[in-house]
PDB file of N, H, CA, C and O in Angstrom:
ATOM      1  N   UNK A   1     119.550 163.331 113.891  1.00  0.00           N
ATOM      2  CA  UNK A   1     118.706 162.189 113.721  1.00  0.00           C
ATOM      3  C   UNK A   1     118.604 161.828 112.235  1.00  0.00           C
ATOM      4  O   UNK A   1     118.665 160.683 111.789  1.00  0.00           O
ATOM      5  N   UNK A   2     118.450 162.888 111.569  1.00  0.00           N
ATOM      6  H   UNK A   2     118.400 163.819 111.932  1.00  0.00           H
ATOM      7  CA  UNK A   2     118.605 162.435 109.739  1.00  0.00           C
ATOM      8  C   UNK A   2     119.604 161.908 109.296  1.00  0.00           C
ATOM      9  O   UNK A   2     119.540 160.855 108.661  1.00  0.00           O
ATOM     10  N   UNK A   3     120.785 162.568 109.554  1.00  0.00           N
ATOM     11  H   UNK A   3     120.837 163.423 110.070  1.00  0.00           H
ATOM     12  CA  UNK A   3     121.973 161.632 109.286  1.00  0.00           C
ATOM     13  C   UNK A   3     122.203 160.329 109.744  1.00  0.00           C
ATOM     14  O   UNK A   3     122.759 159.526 108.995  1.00  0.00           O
ATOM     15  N   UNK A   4     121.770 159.937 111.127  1.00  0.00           N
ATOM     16  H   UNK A   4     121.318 160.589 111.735  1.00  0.00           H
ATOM     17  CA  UNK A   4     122.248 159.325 111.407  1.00  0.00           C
ATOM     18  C   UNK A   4     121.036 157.981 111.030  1.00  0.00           C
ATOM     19  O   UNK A   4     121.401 156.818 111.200  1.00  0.00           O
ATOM     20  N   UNK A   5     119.608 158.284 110.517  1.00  0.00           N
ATOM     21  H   UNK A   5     119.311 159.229 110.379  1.00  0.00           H
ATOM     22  CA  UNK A   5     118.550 157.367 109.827  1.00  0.00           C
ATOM     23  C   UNK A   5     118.906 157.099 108.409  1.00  0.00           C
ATOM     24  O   UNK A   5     118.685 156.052 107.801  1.00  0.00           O
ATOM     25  N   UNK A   6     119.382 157.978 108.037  1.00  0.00           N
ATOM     26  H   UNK A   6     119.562 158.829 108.531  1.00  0.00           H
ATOM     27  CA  UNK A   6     120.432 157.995 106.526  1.00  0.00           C
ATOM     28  C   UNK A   6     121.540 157.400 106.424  1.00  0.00           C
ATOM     29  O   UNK A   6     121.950 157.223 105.277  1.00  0.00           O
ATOM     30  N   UNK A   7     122.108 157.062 107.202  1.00  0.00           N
ATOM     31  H   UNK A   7     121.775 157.205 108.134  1.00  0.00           H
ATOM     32  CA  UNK A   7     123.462 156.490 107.110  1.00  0.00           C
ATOM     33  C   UNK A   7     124.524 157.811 106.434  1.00  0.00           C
ATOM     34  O   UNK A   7     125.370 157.564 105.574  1.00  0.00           O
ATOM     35  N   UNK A   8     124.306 159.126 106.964  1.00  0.00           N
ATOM     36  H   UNK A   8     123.618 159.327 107.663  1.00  0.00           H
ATOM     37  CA  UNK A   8     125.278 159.607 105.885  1.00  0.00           C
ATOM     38  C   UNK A   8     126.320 160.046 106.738  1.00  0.00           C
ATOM     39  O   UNK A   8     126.234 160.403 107.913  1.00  0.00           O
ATOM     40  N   UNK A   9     127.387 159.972 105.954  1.00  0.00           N
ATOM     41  H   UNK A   9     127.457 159.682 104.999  1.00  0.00           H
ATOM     42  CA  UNK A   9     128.721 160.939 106.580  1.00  0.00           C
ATOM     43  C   UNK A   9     128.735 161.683 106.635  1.00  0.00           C
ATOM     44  O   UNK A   9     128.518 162.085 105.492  1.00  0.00           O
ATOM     45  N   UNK A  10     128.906 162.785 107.497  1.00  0.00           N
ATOM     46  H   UNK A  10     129.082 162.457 108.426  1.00  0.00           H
ATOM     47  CA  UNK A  10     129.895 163.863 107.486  1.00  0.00           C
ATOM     48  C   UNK A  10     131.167 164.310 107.700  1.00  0.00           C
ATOM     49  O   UNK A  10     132.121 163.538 107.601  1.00  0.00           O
ATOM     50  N   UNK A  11     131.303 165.514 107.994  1.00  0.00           N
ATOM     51  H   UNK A  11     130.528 166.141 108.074  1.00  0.00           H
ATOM     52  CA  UNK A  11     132.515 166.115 108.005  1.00  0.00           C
ATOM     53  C   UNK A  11     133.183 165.883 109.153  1.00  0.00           C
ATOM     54  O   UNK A  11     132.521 165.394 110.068  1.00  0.00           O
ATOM     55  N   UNK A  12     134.727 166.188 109.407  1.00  0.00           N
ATOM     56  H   UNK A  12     135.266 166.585 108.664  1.00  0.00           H
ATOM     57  CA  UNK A  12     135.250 165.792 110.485  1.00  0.00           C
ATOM     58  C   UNK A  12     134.992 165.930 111.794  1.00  0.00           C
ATOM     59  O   UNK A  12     135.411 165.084 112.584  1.00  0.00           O
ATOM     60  N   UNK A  13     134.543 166.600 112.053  1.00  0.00           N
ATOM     61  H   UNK A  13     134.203 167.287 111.411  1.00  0.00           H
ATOM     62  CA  UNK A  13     133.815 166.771 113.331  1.00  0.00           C
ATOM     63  C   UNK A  13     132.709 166.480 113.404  1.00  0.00           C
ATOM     64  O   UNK A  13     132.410 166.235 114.573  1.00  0.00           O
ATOM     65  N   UNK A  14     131.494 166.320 112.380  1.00  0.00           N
ATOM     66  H   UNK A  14     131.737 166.519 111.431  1.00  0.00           H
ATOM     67  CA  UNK A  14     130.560 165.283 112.863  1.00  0.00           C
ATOM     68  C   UNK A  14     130.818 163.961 113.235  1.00  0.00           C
ATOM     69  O   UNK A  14     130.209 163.304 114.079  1.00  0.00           O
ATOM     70  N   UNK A  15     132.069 163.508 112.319  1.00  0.00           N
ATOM     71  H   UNK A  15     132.564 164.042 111.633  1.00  0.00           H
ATOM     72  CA  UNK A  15     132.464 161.992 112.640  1.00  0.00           C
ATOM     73  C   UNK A  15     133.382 161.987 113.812  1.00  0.00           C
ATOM     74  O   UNK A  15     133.579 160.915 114.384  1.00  0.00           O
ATOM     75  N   UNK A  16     134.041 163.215 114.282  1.00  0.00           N
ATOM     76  H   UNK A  16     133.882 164.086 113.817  1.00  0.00           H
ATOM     77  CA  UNK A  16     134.257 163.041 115.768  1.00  0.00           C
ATOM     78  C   UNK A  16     133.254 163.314 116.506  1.00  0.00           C
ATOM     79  O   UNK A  16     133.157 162.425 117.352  1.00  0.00           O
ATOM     80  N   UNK A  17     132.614 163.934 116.600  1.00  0.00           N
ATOM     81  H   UNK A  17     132.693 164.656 115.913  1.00  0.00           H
ATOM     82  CA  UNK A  17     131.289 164.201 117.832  1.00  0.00           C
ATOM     83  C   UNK A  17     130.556 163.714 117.993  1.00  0.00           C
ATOM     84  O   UNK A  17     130.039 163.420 119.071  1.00  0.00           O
ATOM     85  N   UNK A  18     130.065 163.296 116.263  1.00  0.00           N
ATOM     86  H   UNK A  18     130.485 163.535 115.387  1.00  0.00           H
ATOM     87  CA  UNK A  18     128.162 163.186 116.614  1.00  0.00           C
ATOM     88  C   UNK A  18     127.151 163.828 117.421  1.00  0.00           C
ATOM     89  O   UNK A  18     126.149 163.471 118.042  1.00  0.00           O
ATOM     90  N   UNK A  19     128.036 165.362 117.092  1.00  0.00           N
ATOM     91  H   UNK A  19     128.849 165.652 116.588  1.00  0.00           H
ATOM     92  CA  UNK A  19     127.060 165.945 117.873  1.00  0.00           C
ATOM     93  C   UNK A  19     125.748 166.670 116.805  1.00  0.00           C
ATOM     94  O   UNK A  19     125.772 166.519 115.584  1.00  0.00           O
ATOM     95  N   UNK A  20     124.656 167.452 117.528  1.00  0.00           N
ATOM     96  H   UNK A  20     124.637 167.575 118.521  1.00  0.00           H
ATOM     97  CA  UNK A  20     123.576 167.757 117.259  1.00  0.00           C
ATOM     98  C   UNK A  20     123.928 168.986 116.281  1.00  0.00           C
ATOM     99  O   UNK A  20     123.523 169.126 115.127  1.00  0.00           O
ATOM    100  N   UNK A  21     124.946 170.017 117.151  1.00  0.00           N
ATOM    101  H   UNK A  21     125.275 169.903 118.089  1.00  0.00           H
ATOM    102  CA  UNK A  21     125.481 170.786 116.266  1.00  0.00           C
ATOM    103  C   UNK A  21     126.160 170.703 114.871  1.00  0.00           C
ATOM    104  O   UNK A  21     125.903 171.465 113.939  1.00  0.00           O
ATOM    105  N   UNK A  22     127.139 169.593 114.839  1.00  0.00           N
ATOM    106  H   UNK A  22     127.348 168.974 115.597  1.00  0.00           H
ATOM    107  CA  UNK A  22     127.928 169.518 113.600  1.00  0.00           C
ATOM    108  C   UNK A  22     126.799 168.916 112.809  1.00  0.00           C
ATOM    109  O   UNK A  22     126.642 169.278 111.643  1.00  0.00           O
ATOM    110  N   UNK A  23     126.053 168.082 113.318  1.00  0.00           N
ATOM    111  H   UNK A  23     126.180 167.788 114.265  1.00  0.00           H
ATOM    112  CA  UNK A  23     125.145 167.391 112.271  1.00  0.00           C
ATOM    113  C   UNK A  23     124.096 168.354 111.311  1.00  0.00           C
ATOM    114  O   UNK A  23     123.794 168.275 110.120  1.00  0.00           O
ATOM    115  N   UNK A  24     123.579 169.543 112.681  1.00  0.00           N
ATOM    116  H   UNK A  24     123.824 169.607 113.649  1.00  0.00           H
ATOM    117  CA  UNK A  24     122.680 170.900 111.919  1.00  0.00           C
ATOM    118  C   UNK A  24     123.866 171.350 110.809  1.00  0.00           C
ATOM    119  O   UNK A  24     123.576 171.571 109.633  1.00  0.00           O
ATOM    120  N   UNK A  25     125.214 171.457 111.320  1.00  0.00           N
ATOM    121  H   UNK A  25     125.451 171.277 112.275  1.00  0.00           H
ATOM    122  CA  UNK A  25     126.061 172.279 110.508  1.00  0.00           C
ATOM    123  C   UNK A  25     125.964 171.555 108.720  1.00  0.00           C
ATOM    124  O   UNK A  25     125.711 172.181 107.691  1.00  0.00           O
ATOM    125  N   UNK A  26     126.165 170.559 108.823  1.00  0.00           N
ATOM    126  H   UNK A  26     126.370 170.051 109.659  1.00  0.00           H
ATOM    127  CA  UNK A  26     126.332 169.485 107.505  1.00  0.00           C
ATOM    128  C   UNK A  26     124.811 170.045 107.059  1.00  0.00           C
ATOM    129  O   UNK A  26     124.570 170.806 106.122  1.00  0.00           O
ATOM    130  N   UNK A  27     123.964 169.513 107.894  1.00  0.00           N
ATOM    131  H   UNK A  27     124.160 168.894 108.655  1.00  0.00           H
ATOM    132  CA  UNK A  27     122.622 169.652 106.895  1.00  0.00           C
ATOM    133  C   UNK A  27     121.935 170.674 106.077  1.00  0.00           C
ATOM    134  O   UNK A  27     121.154 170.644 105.126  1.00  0.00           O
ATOM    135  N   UNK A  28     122.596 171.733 106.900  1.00  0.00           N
ATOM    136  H   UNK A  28     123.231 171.757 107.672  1.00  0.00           H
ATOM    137  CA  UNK A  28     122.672 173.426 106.311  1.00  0.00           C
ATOM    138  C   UNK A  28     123.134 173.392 105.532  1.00  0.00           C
ATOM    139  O   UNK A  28     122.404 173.751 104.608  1.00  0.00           O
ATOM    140  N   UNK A  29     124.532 173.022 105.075  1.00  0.00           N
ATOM    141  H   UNK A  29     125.125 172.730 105.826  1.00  0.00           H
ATOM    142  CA  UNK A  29     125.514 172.960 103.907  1.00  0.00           C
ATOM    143  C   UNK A  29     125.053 172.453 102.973  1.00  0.00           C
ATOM    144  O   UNK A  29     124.543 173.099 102.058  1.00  0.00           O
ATOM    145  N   UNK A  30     125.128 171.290 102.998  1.00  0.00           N
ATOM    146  H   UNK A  30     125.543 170.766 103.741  1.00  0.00           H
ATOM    147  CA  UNK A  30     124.310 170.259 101.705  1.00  0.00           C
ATOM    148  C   UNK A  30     122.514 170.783 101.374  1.00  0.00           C
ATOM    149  O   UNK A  30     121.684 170.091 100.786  1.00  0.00           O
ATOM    150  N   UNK A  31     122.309 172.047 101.899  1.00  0.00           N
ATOM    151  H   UNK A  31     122.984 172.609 102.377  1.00  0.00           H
ATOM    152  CA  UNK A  31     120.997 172.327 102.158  1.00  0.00           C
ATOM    153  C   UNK A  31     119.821 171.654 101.499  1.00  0.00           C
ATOM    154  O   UNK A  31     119.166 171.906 100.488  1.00  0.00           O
ATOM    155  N   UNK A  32     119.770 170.503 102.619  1.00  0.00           N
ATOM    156  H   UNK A  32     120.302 170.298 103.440  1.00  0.00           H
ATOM    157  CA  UNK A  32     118.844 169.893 103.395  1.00  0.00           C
ATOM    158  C   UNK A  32     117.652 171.004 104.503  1.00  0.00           C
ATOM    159  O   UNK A  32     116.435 170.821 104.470  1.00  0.00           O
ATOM    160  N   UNK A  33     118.000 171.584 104.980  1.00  0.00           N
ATOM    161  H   UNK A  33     118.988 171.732 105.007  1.00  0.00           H
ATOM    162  CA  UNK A  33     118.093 172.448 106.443  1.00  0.00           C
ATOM    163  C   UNK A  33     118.297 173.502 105.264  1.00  0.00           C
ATOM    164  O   UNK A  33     119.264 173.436 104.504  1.00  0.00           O
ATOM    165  N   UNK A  34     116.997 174.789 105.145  1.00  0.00           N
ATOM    166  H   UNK A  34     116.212 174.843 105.762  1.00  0.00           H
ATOM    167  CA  UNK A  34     116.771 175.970 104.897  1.00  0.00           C
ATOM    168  C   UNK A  34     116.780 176.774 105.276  1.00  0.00           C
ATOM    169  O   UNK A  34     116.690 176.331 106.422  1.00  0.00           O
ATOM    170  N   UNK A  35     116.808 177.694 105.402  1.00  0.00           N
ATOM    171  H   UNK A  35     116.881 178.054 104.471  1.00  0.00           H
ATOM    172  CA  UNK A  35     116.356 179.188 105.832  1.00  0.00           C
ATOM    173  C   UNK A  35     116.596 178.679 107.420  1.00  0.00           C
ATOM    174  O   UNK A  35     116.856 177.510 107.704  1.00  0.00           O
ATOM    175  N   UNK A  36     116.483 179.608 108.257  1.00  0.00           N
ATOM    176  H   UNK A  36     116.272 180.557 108.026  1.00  0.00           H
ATOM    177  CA  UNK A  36     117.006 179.950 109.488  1.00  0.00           C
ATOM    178  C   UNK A  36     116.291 178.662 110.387  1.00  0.00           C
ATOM    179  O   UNK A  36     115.175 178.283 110.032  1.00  0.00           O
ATOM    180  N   UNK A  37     117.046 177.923 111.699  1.00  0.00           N
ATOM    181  H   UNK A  37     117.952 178.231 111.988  1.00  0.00           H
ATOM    182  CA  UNK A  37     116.291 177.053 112.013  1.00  0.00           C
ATOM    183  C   UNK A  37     117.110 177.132 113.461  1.00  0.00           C
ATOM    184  O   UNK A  37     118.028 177.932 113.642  1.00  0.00           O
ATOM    185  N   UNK A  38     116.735 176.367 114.274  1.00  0.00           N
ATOM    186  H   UNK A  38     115.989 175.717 114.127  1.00  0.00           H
ATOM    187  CA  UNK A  38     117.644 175.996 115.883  1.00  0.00           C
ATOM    188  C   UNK A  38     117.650 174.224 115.907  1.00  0.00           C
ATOM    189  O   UNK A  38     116.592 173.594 115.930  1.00  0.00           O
ATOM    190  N   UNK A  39     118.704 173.702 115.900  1.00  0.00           N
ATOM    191  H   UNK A  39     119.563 174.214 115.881  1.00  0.00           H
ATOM    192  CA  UNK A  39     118.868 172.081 116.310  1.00  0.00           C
ATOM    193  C   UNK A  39     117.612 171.998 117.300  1.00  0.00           C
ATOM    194  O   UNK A  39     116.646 171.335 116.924  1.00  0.00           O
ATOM    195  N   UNK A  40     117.581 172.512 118.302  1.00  0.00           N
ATOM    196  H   UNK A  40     118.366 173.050 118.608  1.00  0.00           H
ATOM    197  CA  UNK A  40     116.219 172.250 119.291  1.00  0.00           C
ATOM    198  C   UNK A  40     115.398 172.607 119.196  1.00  0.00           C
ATOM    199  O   UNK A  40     114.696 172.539 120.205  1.00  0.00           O
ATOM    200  N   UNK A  41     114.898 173.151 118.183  1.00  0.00           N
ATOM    201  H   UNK A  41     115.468 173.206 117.364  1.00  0.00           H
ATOM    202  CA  UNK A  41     113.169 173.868 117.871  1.00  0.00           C
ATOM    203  C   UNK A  41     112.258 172.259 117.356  1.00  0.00           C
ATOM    204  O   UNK A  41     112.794 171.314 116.778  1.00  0.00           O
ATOM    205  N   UNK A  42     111.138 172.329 117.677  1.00  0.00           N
ATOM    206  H   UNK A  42     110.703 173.097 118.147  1.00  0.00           H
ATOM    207  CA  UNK A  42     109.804 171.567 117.915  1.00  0.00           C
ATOM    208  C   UNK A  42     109.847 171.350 115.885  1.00  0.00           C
ATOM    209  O   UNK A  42     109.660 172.398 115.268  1.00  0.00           O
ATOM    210  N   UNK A  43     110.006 170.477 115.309  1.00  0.00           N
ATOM    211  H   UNK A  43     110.158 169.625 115.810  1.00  0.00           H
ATOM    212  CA  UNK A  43     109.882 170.237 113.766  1.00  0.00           C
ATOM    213  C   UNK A  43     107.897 169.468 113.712  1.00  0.00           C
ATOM    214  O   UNK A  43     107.352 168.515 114.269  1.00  0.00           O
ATOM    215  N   UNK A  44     107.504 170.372 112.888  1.00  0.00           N
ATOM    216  H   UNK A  44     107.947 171.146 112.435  1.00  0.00           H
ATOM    217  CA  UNK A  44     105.743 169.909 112.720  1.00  0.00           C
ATOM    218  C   UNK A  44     105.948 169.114 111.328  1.00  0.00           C
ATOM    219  O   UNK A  44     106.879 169.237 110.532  1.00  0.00           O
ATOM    220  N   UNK A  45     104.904 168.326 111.260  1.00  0.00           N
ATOM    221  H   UNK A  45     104.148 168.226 111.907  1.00  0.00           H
ATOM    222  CA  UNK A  45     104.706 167.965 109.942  1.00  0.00           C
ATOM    223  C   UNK A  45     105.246 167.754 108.580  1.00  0.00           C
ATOM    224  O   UNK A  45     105.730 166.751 108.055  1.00  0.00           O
ATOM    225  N   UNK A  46     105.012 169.110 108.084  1.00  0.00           N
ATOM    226  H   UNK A  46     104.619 169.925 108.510  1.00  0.00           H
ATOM    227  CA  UNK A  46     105.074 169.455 106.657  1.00  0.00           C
ATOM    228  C   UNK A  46     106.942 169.863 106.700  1.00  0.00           C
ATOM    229  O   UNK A  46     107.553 169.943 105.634  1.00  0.00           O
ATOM    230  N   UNK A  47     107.597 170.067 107.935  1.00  0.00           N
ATOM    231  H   UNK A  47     107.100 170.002 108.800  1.00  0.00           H
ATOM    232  CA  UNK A  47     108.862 170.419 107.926  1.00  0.00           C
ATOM    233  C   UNK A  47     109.687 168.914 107.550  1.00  0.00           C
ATOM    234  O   UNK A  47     110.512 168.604 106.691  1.00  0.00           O
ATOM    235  N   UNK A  48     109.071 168.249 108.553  1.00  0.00           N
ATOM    236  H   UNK A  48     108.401 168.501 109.251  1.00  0.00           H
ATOM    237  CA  UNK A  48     109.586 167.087 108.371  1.00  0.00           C
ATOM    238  C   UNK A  48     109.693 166.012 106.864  1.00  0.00           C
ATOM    239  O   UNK A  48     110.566 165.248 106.455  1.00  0.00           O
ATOM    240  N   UNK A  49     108.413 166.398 106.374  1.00  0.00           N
ATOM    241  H   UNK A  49     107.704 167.019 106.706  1.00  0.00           H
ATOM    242  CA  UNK A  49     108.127 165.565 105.323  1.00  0.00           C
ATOM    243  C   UNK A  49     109.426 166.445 104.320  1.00  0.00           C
ATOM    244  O   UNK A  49     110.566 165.992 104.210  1.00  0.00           O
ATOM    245  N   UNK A  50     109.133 167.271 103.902  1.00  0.00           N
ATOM    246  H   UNK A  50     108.207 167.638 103.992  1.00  0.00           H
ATOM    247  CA  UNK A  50     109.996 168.338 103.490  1.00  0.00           C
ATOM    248  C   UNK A  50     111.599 167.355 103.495  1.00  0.00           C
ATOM    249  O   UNK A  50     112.136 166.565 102.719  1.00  0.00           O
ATOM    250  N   UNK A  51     111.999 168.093 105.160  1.00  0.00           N
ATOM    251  H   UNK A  51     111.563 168.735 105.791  1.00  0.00           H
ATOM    252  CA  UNK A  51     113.510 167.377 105.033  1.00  0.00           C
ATOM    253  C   UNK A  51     113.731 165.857 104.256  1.00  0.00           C
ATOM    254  O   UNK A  51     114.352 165.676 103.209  1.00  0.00           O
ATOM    255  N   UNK A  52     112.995 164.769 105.135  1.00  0.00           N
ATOM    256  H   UNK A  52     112.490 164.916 105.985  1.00  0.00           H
ATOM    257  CA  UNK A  52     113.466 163.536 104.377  1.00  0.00           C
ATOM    258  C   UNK A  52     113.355 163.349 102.663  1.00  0.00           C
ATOM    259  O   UNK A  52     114.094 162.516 102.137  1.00  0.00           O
ATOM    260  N   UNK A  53     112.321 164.229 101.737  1.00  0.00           N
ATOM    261  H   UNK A  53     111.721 164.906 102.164  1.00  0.00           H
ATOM    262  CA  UNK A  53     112.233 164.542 100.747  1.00  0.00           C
ATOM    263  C   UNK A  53     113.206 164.906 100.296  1.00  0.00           C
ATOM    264  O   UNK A  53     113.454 164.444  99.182  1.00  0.00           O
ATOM    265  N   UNK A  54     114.345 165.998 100.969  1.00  0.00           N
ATOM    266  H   UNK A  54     114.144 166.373 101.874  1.00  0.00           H
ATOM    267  CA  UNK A  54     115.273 166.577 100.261  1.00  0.00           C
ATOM    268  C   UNK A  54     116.454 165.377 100.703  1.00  0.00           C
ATOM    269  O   UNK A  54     117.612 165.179 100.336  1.00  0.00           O
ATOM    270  N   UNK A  55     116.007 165.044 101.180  1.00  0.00           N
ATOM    271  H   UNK A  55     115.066 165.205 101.477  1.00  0.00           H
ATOM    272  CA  UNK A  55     117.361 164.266 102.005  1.00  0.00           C
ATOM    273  C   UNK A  55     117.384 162.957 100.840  1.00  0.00           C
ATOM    274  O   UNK A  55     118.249 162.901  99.966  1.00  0.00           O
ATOM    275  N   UNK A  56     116.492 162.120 100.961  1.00  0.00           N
ATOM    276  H   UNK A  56     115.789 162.165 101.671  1.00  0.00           H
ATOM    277  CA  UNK A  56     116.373 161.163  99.597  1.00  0.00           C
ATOM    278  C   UNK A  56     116.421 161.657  98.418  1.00  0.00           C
ATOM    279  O   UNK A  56     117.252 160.942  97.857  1.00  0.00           O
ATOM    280  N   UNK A  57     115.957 162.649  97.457  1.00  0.00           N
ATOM    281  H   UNK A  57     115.282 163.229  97.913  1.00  0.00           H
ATOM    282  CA  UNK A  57     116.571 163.516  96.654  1.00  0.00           C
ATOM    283  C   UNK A  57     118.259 163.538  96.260  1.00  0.00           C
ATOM    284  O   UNK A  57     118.862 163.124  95.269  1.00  0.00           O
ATOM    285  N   UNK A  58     118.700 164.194  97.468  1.00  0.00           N
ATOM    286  H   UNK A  58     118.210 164.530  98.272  1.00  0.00           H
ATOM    287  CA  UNK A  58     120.340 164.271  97.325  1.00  0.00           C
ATOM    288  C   UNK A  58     120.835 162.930  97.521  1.00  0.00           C
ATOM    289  O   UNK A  58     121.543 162.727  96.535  1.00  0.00           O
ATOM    290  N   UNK A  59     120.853 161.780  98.341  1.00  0.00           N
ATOM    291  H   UNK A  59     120.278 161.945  99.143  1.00  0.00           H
ATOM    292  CA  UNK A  59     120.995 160.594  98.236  1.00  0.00           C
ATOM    293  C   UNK A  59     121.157 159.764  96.910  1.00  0.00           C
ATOM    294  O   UNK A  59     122.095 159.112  96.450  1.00  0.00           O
ATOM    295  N   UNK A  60     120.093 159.992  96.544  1.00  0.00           N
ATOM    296  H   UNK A  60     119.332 160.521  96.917  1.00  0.00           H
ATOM    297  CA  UNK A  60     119.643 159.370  94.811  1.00  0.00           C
ATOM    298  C   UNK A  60     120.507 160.084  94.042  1.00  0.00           C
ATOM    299  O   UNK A  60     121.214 159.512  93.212  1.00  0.00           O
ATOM    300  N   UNK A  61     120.539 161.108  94.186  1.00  0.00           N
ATOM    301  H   UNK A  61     119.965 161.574  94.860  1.00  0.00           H
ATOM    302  CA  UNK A  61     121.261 161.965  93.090  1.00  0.00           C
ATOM    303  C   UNK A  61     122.671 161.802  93.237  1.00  0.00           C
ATOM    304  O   UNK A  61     123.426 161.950  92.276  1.00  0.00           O
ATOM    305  N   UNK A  62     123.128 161.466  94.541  1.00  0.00           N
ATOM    306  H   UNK A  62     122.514 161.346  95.322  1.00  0.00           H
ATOM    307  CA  UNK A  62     124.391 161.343  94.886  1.00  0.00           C
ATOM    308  C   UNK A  62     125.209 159.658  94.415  1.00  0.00           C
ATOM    309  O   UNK A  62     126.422 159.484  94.527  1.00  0.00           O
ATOM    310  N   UNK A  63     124.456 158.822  94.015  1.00  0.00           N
ATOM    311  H   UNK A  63     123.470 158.964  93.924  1.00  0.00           H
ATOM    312  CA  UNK A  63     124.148 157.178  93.647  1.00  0.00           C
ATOM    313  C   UNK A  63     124.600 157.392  92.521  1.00  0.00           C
ATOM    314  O   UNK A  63     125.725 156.979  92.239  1.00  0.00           O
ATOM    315  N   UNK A  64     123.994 157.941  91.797  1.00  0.00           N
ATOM    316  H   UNK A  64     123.080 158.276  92.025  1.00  0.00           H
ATOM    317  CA  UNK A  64     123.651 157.932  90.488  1.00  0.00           C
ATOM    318  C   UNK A  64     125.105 158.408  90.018  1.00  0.00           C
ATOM    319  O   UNK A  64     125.345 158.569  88.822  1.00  0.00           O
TER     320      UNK A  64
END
């Protein structure tokens, strides 16, 4: 869902799949996505705010 509210690319198999998996896989990498997590676990609050924070962060930084 971040990537795909982001407009960002990934790697070859996210851009073949679009799946949930390759997309966790990318977001781990570019760490976005910390420490241990499951694509299907319940995200509260402060996780969320968190990700899009890091996610605009690397974006900007990636512009620039």
């Amino acid at each position: 869902m971040v990537m795909q509210a982001f407009g960002m690319k990934g790697g070859l198999f996210y851009t073949i799949t679009k799946s949930q998996h390759h997309a966790y896989r990318e977001l781990t990498q570019r760490g976005i996505i910390q420490g241990r997590a499951d694509p299907l676990m319940p995200v509260d609050g402060g996780l969320l705010l968190f990700t899009i924070n890091r996610t605009l962060q690397l974006t900007e930084t990636n512009k620039q």
